[in-house]
Every structure is written in structure tokens, then in C-alpha cells.
C-alpha positions as CSV (number, residue, x, y, z in Angstrom):
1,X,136.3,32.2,171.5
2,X,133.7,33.2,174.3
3,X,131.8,36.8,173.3
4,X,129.0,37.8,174.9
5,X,126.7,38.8,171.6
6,X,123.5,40.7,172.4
7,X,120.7,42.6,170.1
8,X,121.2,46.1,170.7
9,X,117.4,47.2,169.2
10,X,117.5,50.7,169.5
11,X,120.6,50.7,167.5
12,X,119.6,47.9,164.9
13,X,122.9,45.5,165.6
14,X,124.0,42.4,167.1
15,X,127.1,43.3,169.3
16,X,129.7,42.1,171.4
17,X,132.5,44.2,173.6
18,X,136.1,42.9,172.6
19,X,139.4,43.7,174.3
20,X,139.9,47.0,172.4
21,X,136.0,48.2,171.5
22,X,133.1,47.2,170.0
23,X,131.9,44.5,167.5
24,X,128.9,44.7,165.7
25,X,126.6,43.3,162.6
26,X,124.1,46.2,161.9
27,X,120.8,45.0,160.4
28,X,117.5,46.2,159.1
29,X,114.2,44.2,159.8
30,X,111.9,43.5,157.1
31,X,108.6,41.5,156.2
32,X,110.5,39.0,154.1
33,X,113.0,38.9,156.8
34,X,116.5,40.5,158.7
35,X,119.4,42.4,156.3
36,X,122.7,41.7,157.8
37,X,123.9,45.1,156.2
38,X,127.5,45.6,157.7
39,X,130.1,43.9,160.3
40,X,132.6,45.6,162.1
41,X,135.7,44.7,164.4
42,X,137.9,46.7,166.1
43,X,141.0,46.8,164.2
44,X,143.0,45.2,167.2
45,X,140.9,42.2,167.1
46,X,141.0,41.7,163.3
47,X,142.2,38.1,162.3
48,X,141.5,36.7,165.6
49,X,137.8,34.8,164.9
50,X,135.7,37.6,166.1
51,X,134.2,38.3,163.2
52,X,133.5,34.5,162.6
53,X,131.9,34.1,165.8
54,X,129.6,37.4,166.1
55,X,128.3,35.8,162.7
56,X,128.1,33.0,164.2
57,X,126.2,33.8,167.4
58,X,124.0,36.2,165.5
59,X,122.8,33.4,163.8
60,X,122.3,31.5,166.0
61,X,119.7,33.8,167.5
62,X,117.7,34.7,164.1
63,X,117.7,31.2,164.2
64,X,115.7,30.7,167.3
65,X,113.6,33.4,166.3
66,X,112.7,31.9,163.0
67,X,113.1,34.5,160.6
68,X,114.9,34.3,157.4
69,X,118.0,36.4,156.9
70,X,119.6,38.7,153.6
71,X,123.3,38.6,153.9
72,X,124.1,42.0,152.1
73,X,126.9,42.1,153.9
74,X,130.4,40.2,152.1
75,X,131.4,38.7,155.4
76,X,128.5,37.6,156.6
77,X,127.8,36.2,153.3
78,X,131.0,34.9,152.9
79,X,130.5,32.5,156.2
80,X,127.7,32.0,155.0
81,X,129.1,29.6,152.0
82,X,132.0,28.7,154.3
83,X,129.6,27.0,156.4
84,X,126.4,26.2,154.0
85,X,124.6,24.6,157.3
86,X,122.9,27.9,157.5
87,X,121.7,28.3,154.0
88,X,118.1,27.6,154.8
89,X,117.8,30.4,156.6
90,X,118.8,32.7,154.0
91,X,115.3,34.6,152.8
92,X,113.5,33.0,149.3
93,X,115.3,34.8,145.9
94,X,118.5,35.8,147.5
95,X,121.7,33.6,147.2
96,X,125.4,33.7,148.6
């Protein structure tokens, strides 16, 4: 799947436009590091791997920043243990 993820700042997500709208991870950033709070695909695209690769994309970013992340949100955390390569980036006292 080829999306085109971007940080949209003002708005506090990561998003990607998809054949029928809009997906996004919203976040909050904090000292300790980013809250992935909530992720949302257009209904149309659900069960088609979007979802997996905004994650993963987003992800990929933080990464290259080198902050730590909080998955609040189930499907990012969810991924998260699916694919446990990106554990280490998950911020000191929080778990998936």
C-alpha cells in the first residue's frame, strides 16, 4: 500500500488522503513523549491495510525524530504487539 502520511501540526495528527476521505492518528505531545490518542479510516477503506500502514508510517517518523511514543489508542497498540520491533520506542512505564 503507497499513502502519502504527513504531520498535520496545527491539527495534532499524522494523515494520509485515501480514495473516499481522510485517515488520520491524532496525538498529543508531551515531555515524556507523543500520545497516539485515536486512529481513523474512512469507512470505505476499512479492512484494506490502511490503518496498518498510517501506523506504520507514523512510526516510522517518531522514529526519526527520536521520541518515545504512548499508544493510548487500541489499534495503534494493538500493532504495536503485532509487530514488537517497535517496542523500544514505547515511553518508560507504559506497556501494550
Amino acid at each position: 500500500m503507497n499513502l502519502n502520511v504527513t504531520e498535520n501540526k496545527e491539527r495534532h495528527r499524522f494523515e494520509a488522503t485515501v480514495g473516499s476521505g481522510l485517515a488520520l492518528i491524532e496525538y498529543i505531545r508531551a515531555k515524556n513523549g507523543v500520545y497516539l490518542t485515536h486512529t481513523e479510516v474512512p469507512e470505505k477503506e476499512e479492512g484494506e491495510g490502511v490503518g496498518t500502514e498510517l501506523v506504520k508510517q507514523t512510526l516510522e517518523m517518531l522514529q526519526e525524530e527520536g521520541v518515545k511514543i504512548v499508544p493510548q489508542c487500541p489499534f495503534v497498540a494493538h500493532y504495536i504487539r503485532e509487530n514488537p520491533e517497535w517496542k523500544s520506542m514505547i515511553a518508560d512505564g507504559y506497556h501494550v
